[in-house]
MARMIVO-432144 format. One record per residue (C-alpha): x, y, z; residue in three letters. Coordinates in steps of 0.02 Angstrom, whole numbers. Layout:
u X, v Y, w Z, residuo ALA
...
//
This chain:
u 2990, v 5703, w 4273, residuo UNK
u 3080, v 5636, w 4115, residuo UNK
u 3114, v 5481, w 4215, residuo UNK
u 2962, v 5445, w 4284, residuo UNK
u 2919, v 5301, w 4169, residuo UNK
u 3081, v 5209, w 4141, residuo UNK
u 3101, v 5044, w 4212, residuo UNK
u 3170, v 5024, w 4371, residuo UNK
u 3340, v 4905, w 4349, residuo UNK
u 3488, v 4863, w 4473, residuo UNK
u 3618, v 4758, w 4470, residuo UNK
u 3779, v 4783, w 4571, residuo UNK
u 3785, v 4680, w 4736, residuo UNK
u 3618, v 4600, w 4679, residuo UNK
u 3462, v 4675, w 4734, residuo UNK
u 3549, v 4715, w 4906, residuo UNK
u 3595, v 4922, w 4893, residuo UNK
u 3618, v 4954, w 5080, residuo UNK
u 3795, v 4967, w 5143, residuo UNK
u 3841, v 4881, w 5327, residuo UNK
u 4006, v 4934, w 5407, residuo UNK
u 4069, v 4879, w 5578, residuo UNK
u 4229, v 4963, w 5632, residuo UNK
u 4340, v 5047, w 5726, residuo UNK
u 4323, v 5255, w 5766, residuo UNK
u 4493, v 5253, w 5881, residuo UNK
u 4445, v 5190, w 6032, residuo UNK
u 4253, v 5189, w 5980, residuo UNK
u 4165, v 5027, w 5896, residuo UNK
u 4044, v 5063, w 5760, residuo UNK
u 3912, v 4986, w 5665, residuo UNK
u 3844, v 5073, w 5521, residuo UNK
u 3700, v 5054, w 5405, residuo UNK
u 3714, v 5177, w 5238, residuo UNK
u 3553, v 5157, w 5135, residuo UNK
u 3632, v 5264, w 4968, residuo UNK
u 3510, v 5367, w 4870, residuo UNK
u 3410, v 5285, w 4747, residuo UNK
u 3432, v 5442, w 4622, residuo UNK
u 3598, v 5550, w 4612, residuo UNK
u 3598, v 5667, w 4656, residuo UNK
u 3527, v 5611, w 4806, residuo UNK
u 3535, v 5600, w 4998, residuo UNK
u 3587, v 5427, w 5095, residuo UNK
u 3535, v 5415, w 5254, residuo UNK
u 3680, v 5357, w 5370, residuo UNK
u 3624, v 5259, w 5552, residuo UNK
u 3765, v 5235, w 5673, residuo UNK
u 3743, v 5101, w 5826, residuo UNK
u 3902, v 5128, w 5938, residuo UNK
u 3943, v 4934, w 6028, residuo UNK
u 4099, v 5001, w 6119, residuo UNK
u 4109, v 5164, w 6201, residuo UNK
u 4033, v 5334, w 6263, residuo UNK
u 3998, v 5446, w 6099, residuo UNK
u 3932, v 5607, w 6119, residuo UNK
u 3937, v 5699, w 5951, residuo UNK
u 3974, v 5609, w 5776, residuo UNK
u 3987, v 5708, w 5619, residuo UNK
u 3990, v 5663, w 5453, residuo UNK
u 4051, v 5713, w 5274, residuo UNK
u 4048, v 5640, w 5119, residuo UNK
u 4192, v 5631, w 4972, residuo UNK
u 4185, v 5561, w 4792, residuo UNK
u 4332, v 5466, w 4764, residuo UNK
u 4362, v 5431, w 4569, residuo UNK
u 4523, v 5336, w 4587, residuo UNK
u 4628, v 5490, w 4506, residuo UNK
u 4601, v 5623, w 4652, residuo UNK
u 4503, v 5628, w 4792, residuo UNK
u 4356, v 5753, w 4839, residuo UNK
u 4365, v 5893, w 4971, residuo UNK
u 4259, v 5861, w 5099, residuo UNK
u 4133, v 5976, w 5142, residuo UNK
u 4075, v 6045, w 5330, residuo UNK
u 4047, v 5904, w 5442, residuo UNK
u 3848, v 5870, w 5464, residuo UNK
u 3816, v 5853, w 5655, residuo UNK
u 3712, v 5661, w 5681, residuo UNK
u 3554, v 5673, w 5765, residuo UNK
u 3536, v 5564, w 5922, residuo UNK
u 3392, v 5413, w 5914, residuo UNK
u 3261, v 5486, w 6055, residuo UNK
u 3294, v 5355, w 6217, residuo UNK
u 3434, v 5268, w 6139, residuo UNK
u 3599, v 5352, w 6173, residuo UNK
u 3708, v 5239, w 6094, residuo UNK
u 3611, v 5278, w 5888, residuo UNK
u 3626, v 5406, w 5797, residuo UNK
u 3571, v 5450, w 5609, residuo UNK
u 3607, v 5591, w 5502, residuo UNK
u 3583, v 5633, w 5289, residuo UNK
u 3727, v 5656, w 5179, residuo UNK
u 3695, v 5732, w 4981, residuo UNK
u 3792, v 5627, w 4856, residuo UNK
u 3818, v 5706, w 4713, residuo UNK
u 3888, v 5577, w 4571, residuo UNK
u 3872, v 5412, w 4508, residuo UNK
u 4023, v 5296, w 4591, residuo UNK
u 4126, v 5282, w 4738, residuo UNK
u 4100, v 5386, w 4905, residuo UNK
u 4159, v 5389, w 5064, residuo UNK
u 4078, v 5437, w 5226, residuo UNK
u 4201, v 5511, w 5351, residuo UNK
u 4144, v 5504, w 5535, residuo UNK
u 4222, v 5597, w 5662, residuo UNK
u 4176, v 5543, w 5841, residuo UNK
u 4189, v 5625, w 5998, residuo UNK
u 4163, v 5551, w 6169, residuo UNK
u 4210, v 5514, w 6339, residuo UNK
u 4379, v 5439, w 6257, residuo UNK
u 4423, v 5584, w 6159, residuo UNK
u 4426, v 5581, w 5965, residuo UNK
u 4400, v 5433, w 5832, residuo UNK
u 4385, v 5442, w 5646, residuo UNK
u 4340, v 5311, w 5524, residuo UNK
u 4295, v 5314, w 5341, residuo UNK
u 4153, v 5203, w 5238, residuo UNK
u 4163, v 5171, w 5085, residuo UNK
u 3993, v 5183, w 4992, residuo UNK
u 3952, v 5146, w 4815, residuo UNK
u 3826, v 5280, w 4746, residuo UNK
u 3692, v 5252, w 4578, residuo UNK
u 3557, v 5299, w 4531, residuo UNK
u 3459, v 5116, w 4547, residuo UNK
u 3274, v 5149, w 4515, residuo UNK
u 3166, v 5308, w 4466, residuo UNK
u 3042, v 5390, w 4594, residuo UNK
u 2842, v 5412, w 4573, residuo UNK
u 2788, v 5561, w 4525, residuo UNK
u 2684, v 5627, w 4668, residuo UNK
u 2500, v 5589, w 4632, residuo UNK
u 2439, v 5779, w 4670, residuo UNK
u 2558, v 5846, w 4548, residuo UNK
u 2508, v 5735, w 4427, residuo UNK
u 2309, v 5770, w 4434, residuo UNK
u 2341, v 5970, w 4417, residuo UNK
u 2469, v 5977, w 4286, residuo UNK
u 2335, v 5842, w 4186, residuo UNK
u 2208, v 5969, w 4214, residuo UNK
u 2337, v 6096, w 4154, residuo UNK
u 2357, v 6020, w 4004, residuo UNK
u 2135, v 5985, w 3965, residuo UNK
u 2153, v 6187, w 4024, residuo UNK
u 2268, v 6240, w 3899, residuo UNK
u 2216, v 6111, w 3755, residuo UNK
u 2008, v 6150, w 3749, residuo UNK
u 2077, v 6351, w 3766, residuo UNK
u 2183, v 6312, w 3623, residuo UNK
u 2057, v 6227, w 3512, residuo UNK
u 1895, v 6378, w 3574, residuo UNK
u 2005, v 6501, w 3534, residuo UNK
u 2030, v 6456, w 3366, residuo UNK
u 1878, v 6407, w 3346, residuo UNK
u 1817, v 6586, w 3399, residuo UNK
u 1925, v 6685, w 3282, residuo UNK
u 1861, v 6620, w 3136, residuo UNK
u 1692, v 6618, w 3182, residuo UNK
u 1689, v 6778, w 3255, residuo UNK
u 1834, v 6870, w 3199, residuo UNK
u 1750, v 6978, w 3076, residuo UNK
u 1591, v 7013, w 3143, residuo UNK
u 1524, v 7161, w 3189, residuo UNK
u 1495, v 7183, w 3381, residuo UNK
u 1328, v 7127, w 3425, residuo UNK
u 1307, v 7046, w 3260, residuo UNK
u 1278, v 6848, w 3246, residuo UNK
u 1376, v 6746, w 3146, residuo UNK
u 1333, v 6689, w 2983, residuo UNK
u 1316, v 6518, w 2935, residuo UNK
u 1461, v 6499, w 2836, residuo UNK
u 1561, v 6583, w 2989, residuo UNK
u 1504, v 6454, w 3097, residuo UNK
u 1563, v 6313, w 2995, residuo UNK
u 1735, v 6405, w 2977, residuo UNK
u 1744, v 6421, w 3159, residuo UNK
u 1693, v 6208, w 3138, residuo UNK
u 1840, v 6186, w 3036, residuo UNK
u 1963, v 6306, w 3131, residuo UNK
u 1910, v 6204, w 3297, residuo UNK
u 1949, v 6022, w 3192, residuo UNK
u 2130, v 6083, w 3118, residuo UNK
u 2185, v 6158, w 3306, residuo UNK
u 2128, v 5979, w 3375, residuo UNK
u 2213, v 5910, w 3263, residuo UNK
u 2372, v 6027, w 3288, residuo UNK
u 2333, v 6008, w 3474, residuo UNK
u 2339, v 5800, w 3460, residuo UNK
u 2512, v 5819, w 3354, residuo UNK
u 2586, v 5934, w 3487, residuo UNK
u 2547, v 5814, w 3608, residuo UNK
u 2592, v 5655, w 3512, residuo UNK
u 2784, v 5741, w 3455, residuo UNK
u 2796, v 5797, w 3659, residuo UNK
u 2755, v 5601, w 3704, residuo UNK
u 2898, v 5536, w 3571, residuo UNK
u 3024, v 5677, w 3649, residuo UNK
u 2985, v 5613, w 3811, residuo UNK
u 2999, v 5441, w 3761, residuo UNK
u 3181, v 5473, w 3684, residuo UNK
u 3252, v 5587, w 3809, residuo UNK
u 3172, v 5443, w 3945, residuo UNK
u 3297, v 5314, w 3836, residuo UNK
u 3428, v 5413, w 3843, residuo UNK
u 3441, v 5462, w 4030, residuo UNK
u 3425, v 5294, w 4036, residuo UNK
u 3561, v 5233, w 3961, residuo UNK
u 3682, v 5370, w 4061, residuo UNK
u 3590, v 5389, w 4214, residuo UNK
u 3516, v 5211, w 4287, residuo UNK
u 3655, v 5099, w 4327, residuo UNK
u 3685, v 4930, w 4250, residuo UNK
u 3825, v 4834, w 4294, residuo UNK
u 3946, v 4776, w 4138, residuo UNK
u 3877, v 4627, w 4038, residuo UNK
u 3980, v 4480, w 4041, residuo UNK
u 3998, v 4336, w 3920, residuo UNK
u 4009, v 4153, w 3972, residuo UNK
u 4087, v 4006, w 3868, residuo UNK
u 4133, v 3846, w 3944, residuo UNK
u 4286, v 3737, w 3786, residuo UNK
u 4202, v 3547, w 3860, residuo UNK
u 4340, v 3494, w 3977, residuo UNK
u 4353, v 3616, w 4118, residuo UNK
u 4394, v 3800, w 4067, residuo UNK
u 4272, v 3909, w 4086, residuo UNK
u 4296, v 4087, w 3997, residuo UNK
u 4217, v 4256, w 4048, residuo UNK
u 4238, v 4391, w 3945, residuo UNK
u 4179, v 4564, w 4017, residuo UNK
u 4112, v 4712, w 3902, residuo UNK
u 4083, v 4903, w 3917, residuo UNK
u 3915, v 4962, w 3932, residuo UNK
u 3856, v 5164, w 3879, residuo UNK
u 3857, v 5189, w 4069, residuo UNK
u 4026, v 5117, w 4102, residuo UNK
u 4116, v 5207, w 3939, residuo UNK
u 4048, v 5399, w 3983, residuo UNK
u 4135, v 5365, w 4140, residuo UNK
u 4295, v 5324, w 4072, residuo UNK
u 4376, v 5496, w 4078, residuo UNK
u 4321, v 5524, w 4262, residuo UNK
u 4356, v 5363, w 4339, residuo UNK
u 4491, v 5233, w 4385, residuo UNK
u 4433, v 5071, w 4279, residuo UNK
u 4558, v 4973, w 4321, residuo UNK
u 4517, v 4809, w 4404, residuo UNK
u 4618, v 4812, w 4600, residuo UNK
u 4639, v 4656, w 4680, residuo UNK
u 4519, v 4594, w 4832, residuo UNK
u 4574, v 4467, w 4971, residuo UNK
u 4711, v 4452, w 4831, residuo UNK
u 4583, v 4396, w 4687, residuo UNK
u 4555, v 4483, w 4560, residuo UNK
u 4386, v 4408, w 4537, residuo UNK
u 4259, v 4328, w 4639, residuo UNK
u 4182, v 4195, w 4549, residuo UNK
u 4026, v 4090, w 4636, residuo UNK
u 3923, v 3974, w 4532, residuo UNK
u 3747, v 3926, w 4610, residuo UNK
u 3636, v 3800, w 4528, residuo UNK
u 3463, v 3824, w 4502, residuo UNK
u 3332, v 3820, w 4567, residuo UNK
u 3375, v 3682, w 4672, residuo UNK
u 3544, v 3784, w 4764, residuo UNK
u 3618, v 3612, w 4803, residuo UNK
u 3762, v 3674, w 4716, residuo UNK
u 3896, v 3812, w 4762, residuo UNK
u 4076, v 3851, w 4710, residuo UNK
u 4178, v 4006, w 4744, residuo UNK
u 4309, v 4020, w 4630, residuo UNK
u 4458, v 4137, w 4570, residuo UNK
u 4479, v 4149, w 4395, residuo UNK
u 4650, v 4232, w 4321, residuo UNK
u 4627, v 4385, w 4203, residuo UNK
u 4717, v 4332, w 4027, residuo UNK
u 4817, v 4437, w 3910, residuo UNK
u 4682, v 4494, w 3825, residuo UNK
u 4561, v 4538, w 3966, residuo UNK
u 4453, v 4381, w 3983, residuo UNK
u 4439, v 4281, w 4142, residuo UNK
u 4485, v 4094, w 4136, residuo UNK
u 4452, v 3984, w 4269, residuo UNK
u 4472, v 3772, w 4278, residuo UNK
u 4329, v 3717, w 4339, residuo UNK
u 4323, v 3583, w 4502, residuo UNK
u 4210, v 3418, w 4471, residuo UNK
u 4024, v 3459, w 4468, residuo UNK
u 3872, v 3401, w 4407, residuo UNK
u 3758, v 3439, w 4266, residuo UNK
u 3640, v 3584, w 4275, residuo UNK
u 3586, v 3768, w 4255, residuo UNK
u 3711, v 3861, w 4346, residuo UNK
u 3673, v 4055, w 4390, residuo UNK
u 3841, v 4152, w 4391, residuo UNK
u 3884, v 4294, w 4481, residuo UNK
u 4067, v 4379, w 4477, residuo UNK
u 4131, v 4493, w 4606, residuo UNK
u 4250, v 4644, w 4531, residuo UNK
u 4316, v 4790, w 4617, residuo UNK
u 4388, v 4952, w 4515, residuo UNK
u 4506, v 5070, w 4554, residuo UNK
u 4403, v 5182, w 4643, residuo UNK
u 4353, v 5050, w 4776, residuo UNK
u 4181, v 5030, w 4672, residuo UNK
u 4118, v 4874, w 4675, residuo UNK
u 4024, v 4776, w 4558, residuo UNK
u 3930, v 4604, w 4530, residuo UNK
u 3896, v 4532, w 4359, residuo UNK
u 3766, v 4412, w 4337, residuo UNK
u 3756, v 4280, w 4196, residuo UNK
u 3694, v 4125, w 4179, residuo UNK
u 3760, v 3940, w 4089, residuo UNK
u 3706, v 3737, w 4051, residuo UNK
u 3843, v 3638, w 4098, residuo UNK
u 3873, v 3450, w 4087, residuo UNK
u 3950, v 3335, w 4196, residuo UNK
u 4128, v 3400, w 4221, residuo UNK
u 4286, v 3296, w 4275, residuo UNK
u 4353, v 3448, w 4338, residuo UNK
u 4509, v 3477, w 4437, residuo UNK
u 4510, v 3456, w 4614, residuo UNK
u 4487, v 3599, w 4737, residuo UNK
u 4637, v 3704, w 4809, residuo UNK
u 4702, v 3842, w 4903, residuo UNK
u 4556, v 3979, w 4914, residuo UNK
u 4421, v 3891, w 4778, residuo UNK
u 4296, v 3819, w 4872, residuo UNK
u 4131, v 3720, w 4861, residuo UNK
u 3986, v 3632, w 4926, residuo UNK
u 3867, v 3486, w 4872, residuo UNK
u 3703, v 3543, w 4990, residuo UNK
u 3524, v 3459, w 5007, residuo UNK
u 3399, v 3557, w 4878, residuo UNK
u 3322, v 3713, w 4947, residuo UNK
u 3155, v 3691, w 5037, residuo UNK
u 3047, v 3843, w 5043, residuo UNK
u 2955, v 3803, w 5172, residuo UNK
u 2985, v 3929, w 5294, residuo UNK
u 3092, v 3821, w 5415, residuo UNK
u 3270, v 3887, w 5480, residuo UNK
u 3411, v 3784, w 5484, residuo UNK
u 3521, v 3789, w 5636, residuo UNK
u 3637, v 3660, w 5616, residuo UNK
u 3769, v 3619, w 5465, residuo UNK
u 3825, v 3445, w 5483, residuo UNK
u 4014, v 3443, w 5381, residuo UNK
u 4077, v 3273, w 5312, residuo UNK
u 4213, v 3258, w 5464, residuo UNK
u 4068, v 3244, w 5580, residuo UNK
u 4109, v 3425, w 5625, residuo UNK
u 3992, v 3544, w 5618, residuo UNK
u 3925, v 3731, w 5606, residuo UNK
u 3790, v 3828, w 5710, residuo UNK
u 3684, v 3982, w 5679, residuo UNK
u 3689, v 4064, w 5851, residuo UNK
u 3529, v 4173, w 5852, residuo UNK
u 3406, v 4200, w 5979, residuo UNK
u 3236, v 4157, w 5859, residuo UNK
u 3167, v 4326, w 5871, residuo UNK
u 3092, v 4361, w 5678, residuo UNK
u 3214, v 4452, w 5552, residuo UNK
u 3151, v 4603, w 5466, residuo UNK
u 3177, v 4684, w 5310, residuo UNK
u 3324, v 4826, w 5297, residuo UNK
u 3356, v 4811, w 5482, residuo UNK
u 3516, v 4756, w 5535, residuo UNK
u 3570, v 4608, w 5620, residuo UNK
u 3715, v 4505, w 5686, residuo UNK
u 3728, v 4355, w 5601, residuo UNK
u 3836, v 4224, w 5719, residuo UNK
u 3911, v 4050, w 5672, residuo UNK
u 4002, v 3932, w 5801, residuo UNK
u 4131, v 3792, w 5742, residuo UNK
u 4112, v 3626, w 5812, residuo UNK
u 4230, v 3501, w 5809, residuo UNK
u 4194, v 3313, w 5784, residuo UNK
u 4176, v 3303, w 5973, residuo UNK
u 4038, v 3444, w 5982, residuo UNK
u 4168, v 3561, w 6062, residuo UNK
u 4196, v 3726, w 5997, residuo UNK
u 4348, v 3711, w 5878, residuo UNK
u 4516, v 3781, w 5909, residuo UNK
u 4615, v 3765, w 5727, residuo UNK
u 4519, v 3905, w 5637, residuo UNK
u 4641, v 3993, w 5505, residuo UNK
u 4579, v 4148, w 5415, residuo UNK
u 4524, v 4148, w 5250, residuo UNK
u 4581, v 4245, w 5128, residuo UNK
u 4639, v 4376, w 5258, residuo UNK
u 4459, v 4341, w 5377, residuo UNK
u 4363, v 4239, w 5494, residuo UNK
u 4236, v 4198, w 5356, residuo UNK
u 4147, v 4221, w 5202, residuo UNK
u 3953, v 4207, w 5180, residuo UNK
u 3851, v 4231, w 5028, residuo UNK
u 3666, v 4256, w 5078, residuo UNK
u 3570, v 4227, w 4893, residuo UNK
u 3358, v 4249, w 4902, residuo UNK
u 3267, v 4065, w 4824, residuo UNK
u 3240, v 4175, w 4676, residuo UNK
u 3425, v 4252, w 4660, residuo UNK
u 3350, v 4434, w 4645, residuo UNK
u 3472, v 4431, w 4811, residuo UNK
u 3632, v 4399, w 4800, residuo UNK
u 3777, v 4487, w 4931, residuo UNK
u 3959, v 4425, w 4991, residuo UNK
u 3976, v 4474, w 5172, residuo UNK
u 4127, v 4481, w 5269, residuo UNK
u 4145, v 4503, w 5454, residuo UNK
u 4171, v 4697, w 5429, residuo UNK
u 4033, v 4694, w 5316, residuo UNK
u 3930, v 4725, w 5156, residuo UNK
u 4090, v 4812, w 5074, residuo UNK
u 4246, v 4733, w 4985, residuo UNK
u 4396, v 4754, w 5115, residuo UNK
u 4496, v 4827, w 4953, residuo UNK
u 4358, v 4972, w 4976, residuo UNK
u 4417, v 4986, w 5139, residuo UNK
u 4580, v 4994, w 5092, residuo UNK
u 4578, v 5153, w 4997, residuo UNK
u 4465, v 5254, w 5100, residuo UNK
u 4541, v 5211, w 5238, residuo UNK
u 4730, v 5204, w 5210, residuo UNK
u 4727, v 5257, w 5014, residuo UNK
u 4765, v 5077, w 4952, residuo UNK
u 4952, v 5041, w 5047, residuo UNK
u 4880, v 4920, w 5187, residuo UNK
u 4926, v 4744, w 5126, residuo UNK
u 4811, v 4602, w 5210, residuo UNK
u 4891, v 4446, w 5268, residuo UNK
u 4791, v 4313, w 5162, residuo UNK
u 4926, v 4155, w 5245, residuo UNK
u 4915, v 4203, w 5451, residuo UNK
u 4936, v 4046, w 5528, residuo UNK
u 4849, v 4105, w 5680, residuo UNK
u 4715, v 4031, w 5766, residuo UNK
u 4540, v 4115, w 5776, residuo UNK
u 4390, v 4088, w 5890, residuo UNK
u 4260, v 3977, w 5853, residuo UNK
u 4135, v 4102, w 5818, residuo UNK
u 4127, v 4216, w 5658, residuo UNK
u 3993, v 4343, w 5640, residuo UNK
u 3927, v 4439, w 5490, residuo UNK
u 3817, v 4632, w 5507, residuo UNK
u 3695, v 4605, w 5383, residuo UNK
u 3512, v 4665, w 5336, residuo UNK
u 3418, v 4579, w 5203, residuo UNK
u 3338, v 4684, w 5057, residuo UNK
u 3163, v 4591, w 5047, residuo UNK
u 3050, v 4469, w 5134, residuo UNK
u 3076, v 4293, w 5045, residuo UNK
u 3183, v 4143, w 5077, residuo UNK
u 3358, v 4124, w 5107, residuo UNK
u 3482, v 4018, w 5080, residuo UNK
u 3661, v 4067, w 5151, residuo UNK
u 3821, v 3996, w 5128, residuo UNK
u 3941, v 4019, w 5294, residuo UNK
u 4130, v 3980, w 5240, residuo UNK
u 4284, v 3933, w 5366, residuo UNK
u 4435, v 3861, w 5367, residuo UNK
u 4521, v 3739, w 5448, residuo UNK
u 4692, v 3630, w 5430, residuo UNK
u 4692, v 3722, w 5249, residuo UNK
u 4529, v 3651, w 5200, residuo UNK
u 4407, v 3790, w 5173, residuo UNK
u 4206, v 3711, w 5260, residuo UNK
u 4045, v 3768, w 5178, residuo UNK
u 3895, v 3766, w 5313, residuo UNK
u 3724, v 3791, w 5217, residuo UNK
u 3586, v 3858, w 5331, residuo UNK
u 3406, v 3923, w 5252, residuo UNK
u 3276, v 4040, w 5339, residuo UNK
u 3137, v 4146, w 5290, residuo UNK
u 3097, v 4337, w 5277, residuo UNK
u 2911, v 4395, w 5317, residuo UNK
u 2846, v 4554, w 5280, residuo UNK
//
């Protein structure tokens, strides 16, 4: 109830809470959807879609995972089955604390036994209505208790001293006048001191409750160094004894850096700044052009939370330094809201990339299977793909008003260093050099927040040289 009237703000993979996992269970394939509470404590609801495989049972537990020990789980929660679809299942979990969870999924089936673990970051993002019938009667409650307040004052000095069946006097009458006015007037203070306590304690559970992610500071020197300088928030700093804070690498980066300019979007880099001695992020920036770039920087802590900071910056015409090994960046057409998808990415090299999809209408918070196909000069699917930082691809899908911003990866809505340490507690290295080939087609699980339009940016690489397609599409209700 203290909550009820503080401002509803979220950061942290922007606007875009829901977690998408596809994965292995042993010899089971999984797709997951984990929409996390928006209060903690709170229960996230947890769908499961199984691609590959006959699953008869899944259960589920969750564990917090603070980077310095990890949780006990708790008795496995039995998944209910969808009604006429045998392949889904959905089930609750309680979450319990601010920060990084895991859901571990046991699976049973024709095949025998699979387990898998997803990692799930956990705040408290927004507050909740109060309910309106509660609301009416404990108003009421209150005119109840306030005119029985003020009467009853009112009658004990009018008729405190008089004799039963006697009528008051006229003097006792205006005493009982006055005695109403000062417990009015008591009544309006009591009520006015309760609204300021409310008010404060509101602030404060603000401040330590509703998550915000660390603010960071931009500076760009005039030649091509850019400088971010990340500070503590109250919510970060009471969180310092429990938690790992350390920054972990992931895809080998330290930091994701993508810079977007707006409003027109014709303009996307994703960079790797290096952390300095002292903590700040420097980065040498490629050739661009002039504009209002939006900012947002991808960080991962030791406990396999992630987070995205969002800033903004002018910058001139920069000379720049030319692009190399895993920065990347794209000079696109300027967004065009009008409602049209793009299925086609035509690449400098006459190459080209393709949205696969089958034209049905997306819909908000419901899974889908995003597909891209590589074409080669000739219009044939190509056959040089090399993975990218350790993957088929990289896509940032960002709403025309950036309230949306997420990185997808092939697996997923979830850094692959979260992966990592819920699944093999941090000692699986990823091989960000394979020379191997890869199919033509990458594909990225992925649900978008809210109805709008959408640009996304589909990232590949081939021969060494990372490819940008830009596709848009839009959202209804």
């Amino acid at each position: 109830m203290i909550l009820l009237f503080v401002p509803s703000v979220a950061f942290g993979h922007v606007g875009s809470p829901n977690v998408y996992f596809d994965a292995d269970a042993g010899p089971y394939h999984l797709l997951f959807t984990v929409i996390p509470p928006a209060m903690v404590p709170g229960v996230a609801l947890v769908q499961v879609r199984v691609t590959s495989g006959t699953v008869n049972s899944i259960g589920i537990a969750p564990v917090y995972v603070n980077g310095k020990d990890q949780g006990v789980p708790p008795a496995a929660d039995m998944m209910d089955p969808v009604p006429g679809d045998p392949q889904s299942f959905t089930g609750k979990v309680w979450m319990m604390e601010s920060g990084a969870w895991e859901v571990r999924a046991e699976v049973s089936g024709t095949q025998g036994v699979g387990k898998v673990a997803v990692p799930v970051p956990a705040f408290a993002r927004r507050t909740l209505p109060m309910q309106k019938a509660l609301g009416v009667l404990l108003f009421g409650l209150m005119l109840v208790l306030s005119i029985g307040i003020i009467s009853i004052a009112g009658a004990a000095a009018r008729e405190g001293v008089v004799r039963p069946g006697a009528e008051p006097l006229p003097r006792q009458r205006r005493l009982g006048k006055i005695a109403m006015a000062v417990a009015a007037a008591f009544v309006l203070a009591i009520l006015a001191l309760g609204n300021w306590w409310w008010n404060a304690q509101a602030a404060d559970l603000k401040q330590t409750m509703l998550y915000s992610a660390p603010p960071v500071r931009v500076s760009f020197d005039g030649g091509d160094l850019l400088t971010l300088r990340m500070d503590e928030n109250f919510w970060h700093k009471i969180r310092k004894e429990q938690w790992s804070m350390n920054l972990i690498p992931d895809h080998g980066h330290i930091m994701h850096l993508f810079l977007l300019r707006v409003p027109a979007m014709d303009r996307f880099y994703h960079l790797h700044p290096e952390q300095a001695n002292d903590g700040s992020f420097l980065v040498k920036l490629p050739p661009l052009s002039a504009g209002s770039y939006k900012i947002f920087a991808d960080i991962v802590r030791g406990t396999g939370f992630p987070e995205t900071m969002v800033s903004e910056i002018n910058l001139p015409d920069v000379a720049g330094v030319p692009l190399s090994g895993d920065d990347s960046g794209v000079d696109a057409s300027a967004f065009n809201s009008a409602g049209q998808t793009t299925d086609v990415s035509q690449l400098a090299d006459g190459s080209r990339i393709v949205w696969e999809h089958d034209g049905s209408a997306l819909k908000p918070n419901q899974v889908s299977w995003f597909r891209f196909r590589m074409d080669d000069a000739n219009g044939k699917p190509a056959a040089d793909l090399e993975p990218y930082m350790g993957m088929a691809g990289h896509a940032a899908f960002v709403r025309s008003d950036q309230a949306v911003f997420a990185h997808i990866h092939p697996a997923g809505s979830v850094p692959m260093a979260s992966v990592m340490i819920v699944q093999t507690g941090g000692g699986m290295a990823m091989d960000h050099n394979s020379p191997q080939a890869l199919p033509a087609e990458v594909s990225f699980p992925y649900g978008f927040p809210q109805p709008g339009d959408y640009r996304l940016f589909v990232q590949i690489k081939r021969h060494g040289r990372v490819e940008t397609g830009v596709f848009d599409t839009h959202l209804g209700n």
